[in-house]
TINUSE-548225 format. One record per atom (N, C-alpha, C, O, CB): residue number from 1; residue in one letter; atom name; x, y, z. Coordinates in nm, 3 decimals. Glycine has a CB too. Example, Ala and Ser with C-alpha at 12.3 -4.5 7.8 and 13.67 -1.06 7.14 Angstrom:
BEGIN
@nr->1&rest->A&atom->N&X->1.319&Y->-0.569&Z->0.780 .
@nr->1&rest->A&atom->CA&X->1.230&Y->-0.450&Z->0.780 .
@nr->1&rest->A&atom->C&X->1.320&Y->-0.330&Z->0.780 .
@nr->1&rest->A&atom->O&X->1.424&Y->-0.332&Z->0.846 .
@nr->1&rest->A&atom->CB&X->1.131&Y->-0.447&Z->0.905 .
@nr->2&rest->S&atom->N&X->1.285&Y->-0.225&Z->0.708 .
@nr->2&rest->S&atom->CA&X->1.367&Y->-0.106&Z->0.714 .
@nr->2&rest->S&atom->C&X->1.290&Y->0.003&Z->0.787 .
@nr->2&rest->S&atom->O&X->1.341&Y->0.114&Z->0.804 .
@nr->2&rest->S&atom->CB&X->1.408&Y->-0.060&Z->0.572 .
***
This chain:
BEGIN
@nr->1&rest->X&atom->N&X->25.935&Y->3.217&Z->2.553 .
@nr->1&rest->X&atom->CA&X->25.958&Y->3.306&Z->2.441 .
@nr->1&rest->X&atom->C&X->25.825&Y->3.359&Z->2.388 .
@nr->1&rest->X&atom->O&X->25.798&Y->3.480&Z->2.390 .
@nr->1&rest->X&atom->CB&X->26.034&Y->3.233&Z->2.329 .
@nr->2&rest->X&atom->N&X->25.753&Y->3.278&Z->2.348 .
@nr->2&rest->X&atom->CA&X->25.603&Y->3.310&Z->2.305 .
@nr->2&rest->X&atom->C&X->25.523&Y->3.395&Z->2.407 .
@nr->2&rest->X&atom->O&X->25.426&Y->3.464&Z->2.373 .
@nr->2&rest->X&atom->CB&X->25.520&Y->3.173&Z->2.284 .
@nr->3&rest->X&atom->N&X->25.574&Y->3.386&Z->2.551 .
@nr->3&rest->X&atom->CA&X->25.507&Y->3.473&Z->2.625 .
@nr->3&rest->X&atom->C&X->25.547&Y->3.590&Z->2.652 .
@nr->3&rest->X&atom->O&X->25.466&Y->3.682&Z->2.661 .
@nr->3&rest->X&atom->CB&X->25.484&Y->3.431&Z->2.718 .
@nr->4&rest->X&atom->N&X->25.693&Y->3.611&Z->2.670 .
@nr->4&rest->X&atom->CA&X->25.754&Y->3.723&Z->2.610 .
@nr->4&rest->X&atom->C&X->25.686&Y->3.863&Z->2.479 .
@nr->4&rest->X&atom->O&X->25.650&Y->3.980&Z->2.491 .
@nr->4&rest->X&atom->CB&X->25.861&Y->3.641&Z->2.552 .
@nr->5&rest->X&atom->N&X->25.696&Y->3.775&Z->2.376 .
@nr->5&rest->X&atom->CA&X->25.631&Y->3.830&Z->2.247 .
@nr->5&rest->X&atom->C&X->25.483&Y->3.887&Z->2.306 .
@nr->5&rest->X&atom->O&X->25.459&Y->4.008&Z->2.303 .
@nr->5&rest->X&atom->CB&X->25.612&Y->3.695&Z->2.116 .
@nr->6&rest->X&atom->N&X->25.392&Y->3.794&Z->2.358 .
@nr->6&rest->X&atom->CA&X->25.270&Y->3.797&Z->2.390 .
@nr->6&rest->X&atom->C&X->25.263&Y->3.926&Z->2.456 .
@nr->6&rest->X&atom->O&X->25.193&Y->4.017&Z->2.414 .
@nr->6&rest->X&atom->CB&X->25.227&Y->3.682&Z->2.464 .
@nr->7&rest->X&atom->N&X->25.362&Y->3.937&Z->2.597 .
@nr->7&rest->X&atom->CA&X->25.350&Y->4.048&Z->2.680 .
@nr->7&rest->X&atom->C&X->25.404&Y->4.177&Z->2.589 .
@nr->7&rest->X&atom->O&X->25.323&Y->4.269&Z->2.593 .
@nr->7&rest->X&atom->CB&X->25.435&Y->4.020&Z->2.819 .
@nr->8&rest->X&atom->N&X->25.507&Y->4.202&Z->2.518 .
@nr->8&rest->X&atom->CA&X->25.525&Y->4.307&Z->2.426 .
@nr->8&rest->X&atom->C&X->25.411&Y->4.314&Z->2.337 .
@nr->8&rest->X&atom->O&X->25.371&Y->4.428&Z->2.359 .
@nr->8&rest->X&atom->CB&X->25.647&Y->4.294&Z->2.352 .
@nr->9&rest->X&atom->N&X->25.337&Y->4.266&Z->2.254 .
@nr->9&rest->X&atom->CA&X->25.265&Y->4.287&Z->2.199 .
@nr->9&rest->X&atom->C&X->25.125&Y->4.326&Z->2.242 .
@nr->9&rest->X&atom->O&X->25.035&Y->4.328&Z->2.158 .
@nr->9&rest->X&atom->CB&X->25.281&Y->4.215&Z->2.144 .
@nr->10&rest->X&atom->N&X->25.096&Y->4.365&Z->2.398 .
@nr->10&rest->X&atom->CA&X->25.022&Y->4.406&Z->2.469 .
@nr->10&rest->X&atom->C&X->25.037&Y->4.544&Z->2.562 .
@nr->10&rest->X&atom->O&X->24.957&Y->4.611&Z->2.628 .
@nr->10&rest->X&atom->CB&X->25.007&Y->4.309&Z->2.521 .
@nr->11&rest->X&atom->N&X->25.191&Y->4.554&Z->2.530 .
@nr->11&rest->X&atom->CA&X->25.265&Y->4.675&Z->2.568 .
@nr->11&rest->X&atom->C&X->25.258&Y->4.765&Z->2.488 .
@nr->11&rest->X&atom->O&X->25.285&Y->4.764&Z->2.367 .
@nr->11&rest->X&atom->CB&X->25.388&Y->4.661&Z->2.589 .
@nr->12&rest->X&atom->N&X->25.213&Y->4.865&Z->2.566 .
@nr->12&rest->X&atom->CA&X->25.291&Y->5.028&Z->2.421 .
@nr->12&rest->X&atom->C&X->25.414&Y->5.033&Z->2.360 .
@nr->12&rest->X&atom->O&X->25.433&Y->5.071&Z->2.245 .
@nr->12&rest->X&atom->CB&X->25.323&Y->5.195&Z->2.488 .
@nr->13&rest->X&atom->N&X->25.514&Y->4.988&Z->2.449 .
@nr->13&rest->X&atom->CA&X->25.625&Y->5.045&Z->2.408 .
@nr->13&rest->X&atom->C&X->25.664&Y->4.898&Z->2.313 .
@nr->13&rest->X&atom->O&X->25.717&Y->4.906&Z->2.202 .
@nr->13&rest->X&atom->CB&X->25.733&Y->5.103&Z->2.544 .
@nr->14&rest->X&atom->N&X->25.629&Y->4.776&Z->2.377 .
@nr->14&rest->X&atom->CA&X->25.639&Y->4.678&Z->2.289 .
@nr->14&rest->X&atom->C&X->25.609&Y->4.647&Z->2.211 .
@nr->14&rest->X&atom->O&X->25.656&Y->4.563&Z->2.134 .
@nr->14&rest->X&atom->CB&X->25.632&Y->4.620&Z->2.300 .
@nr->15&rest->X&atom->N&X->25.476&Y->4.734&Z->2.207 .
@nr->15&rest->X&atom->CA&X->25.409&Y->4.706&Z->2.059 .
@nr->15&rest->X&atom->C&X->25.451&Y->4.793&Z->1.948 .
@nr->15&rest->X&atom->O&X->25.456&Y->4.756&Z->1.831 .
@nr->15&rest->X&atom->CB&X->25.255&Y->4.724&Z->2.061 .
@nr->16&rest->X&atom->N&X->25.489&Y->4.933&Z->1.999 .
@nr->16&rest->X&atom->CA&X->25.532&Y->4.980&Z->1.930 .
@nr->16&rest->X&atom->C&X->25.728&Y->4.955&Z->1.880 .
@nr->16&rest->X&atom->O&X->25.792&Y->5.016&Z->1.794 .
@nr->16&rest->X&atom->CB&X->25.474&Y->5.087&Z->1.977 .
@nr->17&rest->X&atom->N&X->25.762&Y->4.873&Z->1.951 .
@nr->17&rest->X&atom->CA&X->25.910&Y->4.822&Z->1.916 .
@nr->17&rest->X&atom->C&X->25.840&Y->4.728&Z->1.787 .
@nr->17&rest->X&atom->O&X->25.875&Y->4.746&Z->1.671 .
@nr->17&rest->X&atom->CB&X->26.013&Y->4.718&Z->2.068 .
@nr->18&rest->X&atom->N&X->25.774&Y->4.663&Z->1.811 .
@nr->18&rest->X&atom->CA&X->25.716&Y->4.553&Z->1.712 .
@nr->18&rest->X&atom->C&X->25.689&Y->4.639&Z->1.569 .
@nr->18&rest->X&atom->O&X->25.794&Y->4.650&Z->1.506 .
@nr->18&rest->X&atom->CB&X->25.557&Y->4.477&Z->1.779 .
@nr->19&rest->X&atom->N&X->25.641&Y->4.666&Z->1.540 .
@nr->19&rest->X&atom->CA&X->25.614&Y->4.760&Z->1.467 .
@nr->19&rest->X&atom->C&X->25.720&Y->4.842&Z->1.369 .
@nr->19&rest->X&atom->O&X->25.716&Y->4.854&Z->1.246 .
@nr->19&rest->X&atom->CB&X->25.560&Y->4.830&Z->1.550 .
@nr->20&rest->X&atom->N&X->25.827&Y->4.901&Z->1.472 .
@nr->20&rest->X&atom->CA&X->25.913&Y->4.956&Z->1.430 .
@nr->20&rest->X&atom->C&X->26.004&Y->4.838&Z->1.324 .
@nr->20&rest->X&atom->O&X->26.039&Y->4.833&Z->1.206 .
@nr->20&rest->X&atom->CB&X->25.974&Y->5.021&Z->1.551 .
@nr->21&rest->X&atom->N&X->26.014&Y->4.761&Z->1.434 .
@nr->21&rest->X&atom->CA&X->26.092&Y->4.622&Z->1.339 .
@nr->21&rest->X&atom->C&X->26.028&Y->4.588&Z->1.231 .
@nr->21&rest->X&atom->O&X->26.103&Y->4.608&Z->1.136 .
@nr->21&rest->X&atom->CB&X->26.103&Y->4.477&Z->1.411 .
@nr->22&rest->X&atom->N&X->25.912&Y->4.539&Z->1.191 .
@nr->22&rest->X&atom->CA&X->25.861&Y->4.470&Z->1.128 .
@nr->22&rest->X&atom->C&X->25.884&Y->4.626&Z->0.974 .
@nr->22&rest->X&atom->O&X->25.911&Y->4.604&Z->0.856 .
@nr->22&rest->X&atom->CB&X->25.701&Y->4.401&Z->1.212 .
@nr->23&rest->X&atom->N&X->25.864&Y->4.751&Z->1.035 .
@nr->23&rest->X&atom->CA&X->25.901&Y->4.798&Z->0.914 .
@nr->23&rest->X&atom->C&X->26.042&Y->4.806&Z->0.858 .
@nr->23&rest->X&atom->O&X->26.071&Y->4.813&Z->0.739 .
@nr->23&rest->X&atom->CB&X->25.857&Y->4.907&Z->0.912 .
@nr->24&rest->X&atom->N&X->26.110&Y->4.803&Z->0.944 .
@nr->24&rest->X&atom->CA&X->26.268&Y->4.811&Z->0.914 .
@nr->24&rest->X&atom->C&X->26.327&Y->4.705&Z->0.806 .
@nr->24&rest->X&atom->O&X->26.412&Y->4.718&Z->0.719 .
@nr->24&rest->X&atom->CB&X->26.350&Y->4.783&Z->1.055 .
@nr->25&rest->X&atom->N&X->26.224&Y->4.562&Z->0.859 .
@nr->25&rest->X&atom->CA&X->26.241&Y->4.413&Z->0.790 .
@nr->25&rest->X&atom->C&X->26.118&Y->4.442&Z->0.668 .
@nr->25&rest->X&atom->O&X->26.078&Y->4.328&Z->0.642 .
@nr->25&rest->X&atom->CB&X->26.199&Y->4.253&Z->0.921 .
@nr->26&rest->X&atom->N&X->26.085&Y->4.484&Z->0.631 .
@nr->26&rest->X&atom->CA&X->25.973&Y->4.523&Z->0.550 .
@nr->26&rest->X&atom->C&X->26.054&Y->4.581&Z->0.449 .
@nr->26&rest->X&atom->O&X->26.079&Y->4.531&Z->0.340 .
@nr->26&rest->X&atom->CB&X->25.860&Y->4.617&Z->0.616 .
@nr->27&rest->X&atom->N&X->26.100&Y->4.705&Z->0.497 .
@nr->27&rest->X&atom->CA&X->26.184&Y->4.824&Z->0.369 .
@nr->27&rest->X&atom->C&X->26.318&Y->4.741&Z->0.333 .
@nr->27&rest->X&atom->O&X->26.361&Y->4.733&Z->0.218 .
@nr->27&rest->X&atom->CB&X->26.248&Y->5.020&Z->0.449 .
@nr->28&rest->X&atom->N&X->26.376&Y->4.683&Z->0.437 .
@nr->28&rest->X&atom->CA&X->26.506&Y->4.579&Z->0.351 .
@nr->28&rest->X&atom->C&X->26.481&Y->4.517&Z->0.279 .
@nr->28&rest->X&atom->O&X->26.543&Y->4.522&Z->0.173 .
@nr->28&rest->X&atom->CB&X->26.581&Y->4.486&Z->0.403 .
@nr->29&rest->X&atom->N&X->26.391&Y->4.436&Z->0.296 .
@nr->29&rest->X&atom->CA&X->26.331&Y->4.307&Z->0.173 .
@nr->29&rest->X&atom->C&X->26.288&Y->4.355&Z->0.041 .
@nr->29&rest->X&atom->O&X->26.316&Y->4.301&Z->-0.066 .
@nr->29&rest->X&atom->CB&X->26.187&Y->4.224&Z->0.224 .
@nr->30&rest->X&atom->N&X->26.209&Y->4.475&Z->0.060 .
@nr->30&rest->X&atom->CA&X->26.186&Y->4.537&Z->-0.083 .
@nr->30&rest->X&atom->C&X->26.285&Y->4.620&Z->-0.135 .
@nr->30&rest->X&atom->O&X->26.309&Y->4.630&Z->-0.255 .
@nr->30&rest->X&atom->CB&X->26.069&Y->4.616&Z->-0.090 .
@nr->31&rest->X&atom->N&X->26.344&Y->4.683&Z->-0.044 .
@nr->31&rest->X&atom->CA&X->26.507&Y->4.727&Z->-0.125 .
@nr->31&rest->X&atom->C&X->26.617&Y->4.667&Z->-0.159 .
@nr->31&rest->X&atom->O&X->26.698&Y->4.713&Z->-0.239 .
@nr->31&rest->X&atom->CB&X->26.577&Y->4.804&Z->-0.066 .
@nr->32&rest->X&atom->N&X->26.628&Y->4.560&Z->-0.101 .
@nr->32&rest->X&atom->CA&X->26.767&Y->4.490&Z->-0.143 .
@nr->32&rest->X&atom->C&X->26.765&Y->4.423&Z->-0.290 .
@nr->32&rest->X&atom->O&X->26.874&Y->4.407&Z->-0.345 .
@nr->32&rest->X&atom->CB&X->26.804&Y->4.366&Z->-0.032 .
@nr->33&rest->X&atom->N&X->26.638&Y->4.380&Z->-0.362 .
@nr->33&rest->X&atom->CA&X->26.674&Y->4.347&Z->-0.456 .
@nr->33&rest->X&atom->C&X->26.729&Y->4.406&Z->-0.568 .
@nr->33&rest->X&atom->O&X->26.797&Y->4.373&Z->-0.665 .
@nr->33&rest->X&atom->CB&X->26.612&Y->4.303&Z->-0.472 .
@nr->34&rest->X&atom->N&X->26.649&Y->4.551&Z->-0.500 .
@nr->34&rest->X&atom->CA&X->26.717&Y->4.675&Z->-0.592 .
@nr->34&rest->X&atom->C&X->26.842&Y->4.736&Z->-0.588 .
@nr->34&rest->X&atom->O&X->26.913&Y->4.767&Z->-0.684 .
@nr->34&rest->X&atom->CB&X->26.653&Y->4.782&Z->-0.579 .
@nr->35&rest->X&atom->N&X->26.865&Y->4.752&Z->-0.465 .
@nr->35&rest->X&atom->CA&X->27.022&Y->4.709&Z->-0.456 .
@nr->35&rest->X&atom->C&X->27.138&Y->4.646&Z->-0.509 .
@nr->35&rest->X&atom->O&X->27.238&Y->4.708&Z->-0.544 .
@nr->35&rest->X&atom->CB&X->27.031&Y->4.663&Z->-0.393 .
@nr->36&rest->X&atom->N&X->27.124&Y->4.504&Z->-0.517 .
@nr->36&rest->X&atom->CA&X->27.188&Y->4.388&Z->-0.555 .
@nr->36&rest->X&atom->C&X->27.176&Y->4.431&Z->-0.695 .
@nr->36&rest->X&atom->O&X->27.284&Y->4.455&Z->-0.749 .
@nr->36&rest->X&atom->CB&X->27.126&Y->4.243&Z->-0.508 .
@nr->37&rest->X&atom->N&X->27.092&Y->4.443&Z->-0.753 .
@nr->37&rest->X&atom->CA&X->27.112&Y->4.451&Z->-0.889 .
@nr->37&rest->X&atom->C&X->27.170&Y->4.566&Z->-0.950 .
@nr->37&rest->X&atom->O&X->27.231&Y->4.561&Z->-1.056 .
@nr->37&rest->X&atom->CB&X->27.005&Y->4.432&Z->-0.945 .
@nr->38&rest->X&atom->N&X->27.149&Y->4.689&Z->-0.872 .
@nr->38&rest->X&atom->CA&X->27.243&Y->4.845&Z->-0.890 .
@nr->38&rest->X&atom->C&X->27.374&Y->4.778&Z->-0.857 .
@nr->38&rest->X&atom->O&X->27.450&Y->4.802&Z->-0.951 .
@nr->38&rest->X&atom->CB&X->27.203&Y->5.002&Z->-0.761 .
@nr->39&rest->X&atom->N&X->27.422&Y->4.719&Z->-0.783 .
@nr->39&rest->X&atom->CA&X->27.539&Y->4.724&Z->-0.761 .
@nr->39&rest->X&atom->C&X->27.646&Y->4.627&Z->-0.827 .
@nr->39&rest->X&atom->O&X->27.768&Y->4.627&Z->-0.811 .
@nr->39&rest->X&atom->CB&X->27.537&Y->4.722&Z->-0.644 .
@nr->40&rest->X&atom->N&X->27.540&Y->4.516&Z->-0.929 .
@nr->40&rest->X&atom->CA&X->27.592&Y->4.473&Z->-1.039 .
@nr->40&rest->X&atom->C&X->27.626&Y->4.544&Z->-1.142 .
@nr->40&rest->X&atom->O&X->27.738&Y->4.537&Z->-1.194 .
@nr->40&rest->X&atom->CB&X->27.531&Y->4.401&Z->-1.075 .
@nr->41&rest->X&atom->N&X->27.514&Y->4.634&Z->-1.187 .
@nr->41&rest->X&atom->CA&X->27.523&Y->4.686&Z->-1.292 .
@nr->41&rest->X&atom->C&X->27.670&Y->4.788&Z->-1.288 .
@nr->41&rest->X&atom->O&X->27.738&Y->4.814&Z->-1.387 .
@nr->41&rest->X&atom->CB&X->27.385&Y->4.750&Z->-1.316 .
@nr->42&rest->X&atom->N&X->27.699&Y->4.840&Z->-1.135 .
@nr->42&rest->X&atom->CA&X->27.735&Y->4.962&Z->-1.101 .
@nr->42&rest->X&atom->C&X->27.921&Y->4.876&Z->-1.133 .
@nr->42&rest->X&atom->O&X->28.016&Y->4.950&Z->-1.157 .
@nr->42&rest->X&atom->CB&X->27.661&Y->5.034&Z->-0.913 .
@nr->43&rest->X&atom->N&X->27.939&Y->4.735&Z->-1.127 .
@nr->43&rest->X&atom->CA&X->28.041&Y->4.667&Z->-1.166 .
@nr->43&rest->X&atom->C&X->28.116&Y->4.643&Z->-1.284 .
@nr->43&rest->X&atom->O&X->28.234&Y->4.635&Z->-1.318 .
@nr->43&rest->X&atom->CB&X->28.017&Y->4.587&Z->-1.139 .
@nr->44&rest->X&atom->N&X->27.965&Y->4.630&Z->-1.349 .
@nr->44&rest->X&atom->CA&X->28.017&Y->4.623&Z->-1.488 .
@nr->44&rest->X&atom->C&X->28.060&Y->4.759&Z->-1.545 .
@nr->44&rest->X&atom->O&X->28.167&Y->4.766&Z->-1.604 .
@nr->44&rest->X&atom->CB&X->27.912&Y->4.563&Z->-1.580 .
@nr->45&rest->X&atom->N&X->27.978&Y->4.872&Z->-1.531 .
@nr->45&rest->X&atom->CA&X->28.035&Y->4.959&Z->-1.589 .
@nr->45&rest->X&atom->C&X->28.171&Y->5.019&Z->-1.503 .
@nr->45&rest->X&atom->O&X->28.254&Y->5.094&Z->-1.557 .
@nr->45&rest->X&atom->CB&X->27.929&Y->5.050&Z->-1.618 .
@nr->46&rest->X&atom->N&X->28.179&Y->4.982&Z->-1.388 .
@nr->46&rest->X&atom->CA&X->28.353&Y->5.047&Z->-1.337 .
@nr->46&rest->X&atom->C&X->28.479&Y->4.914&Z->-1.426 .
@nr->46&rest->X&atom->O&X->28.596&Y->4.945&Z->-1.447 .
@nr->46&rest->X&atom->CB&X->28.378&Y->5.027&Z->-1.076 .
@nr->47&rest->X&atom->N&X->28.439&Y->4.818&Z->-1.453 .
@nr->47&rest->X&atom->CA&X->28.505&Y->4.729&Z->-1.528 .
@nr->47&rest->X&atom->C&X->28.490&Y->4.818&Z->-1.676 .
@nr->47&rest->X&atom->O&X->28.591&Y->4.877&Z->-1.713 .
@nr->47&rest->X&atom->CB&X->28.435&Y->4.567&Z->-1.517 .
@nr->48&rest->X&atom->N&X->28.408&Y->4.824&Z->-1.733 .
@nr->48&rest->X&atom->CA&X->28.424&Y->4.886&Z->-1.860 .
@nr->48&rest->X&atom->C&X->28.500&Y->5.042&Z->-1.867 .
@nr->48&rest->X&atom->O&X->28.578&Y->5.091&Z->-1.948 .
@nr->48&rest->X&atom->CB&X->28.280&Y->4.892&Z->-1.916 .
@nr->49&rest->X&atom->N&X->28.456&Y->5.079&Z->-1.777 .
@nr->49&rest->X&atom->CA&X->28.570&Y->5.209&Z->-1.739 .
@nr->49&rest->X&atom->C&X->28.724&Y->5.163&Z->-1.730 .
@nr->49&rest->X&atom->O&X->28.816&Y->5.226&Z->-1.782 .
@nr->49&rest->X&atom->CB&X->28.534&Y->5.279&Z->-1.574 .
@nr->50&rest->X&atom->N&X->28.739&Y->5.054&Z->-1.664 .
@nr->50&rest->X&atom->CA&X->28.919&Y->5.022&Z->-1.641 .
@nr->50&rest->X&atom->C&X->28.970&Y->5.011&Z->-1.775 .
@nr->50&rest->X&atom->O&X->29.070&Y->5.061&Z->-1.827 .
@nr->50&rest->X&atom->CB&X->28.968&Y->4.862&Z->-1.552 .
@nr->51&rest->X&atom->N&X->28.840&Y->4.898&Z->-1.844 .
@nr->51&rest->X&atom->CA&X->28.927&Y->4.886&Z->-1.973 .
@nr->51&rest->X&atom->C&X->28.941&Y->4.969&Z->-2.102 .
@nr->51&rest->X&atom->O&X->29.020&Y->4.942&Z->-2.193 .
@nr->51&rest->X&atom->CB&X->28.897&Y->4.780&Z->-2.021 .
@nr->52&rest->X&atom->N&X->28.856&Y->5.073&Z->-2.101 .
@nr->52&rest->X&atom->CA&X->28.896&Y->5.212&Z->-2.149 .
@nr->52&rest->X&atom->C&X->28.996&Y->5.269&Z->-2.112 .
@nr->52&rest->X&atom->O&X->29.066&Y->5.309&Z->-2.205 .
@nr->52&rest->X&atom->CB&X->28.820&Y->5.295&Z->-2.129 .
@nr->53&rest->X&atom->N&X->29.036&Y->5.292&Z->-1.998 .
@nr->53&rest->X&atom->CA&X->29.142&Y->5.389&Z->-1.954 .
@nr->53&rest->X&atom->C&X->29.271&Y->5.287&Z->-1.959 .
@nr->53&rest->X&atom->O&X->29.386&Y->5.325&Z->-1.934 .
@nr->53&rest->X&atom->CB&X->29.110&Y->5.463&Z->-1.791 .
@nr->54&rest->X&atom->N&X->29.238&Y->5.160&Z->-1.993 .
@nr->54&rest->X&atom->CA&X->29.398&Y->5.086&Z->-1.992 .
@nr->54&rest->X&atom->C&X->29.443&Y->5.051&Z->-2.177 .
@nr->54&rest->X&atom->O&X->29.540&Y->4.994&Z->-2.227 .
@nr->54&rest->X&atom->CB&X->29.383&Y->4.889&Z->-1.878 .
@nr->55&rest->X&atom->N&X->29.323&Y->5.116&Z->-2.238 .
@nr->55&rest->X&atom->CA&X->29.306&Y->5.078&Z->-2.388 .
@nr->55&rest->X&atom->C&X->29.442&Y->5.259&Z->-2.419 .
@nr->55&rest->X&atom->O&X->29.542&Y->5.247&Z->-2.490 .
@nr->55&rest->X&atom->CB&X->29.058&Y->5.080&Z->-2.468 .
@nr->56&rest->X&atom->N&X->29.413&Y->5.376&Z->-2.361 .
@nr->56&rest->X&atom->CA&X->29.476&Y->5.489&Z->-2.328 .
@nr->56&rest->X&atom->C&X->29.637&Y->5.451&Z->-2.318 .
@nr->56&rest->X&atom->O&X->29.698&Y->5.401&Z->-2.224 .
@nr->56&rest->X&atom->CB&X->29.411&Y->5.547&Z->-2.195 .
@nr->57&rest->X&atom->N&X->29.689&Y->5.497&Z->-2.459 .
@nr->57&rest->X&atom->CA&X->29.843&Y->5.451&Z->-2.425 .
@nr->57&rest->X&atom->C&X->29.919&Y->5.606&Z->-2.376 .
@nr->57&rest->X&atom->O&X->29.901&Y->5.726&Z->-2.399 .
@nr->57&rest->X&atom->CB&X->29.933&Y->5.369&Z->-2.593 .
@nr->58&rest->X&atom->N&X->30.010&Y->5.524&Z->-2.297 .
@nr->58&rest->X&atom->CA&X->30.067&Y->5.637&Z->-2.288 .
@nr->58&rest->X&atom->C&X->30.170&Y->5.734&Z->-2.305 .
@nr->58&rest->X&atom->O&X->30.179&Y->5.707&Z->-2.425 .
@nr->58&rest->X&atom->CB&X->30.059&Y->5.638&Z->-2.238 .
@nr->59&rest->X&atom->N&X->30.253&Y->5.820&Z->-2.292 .
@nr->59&rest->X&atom->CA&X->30.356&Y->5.832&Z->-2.335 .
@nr->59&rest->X&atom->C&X->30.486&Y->5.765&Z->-2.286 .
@nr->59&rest->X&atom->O&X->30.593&Y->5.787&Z->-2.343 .
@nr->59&rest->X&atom->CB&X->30.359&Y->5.938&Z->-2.337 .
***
């Protein structure tokens, strides 16, 4: 395995696969927390929306 890695990382195309990954795993890690937390927030307010529109009586 380690020699694997070794030989890509001496490769163009491997090195540049390396690379590519490491940013892909780079931009997830710093986006997801931002994420996770938009998509809390993005909960509570569709919950506060339901219970407005169920507060709406109707005819």
């Amino acid at each position: 395995m380690f020699e694997l890695l070794k030989r890509m990382w001496h490769d163009q195309k491997g090195n540049h696969f390396l690379e590519v990954a490491l940013y892909i795993i780079l931009f997830t890690l710093a986006v997801a927390p931002f994420v996770s937390g938009l998509a809390g927030e993005i909960g509570v307010k569709m919950q506060e929306m339901r219970n407005k529109i169920g507060q709406v009586g109707g005819p």
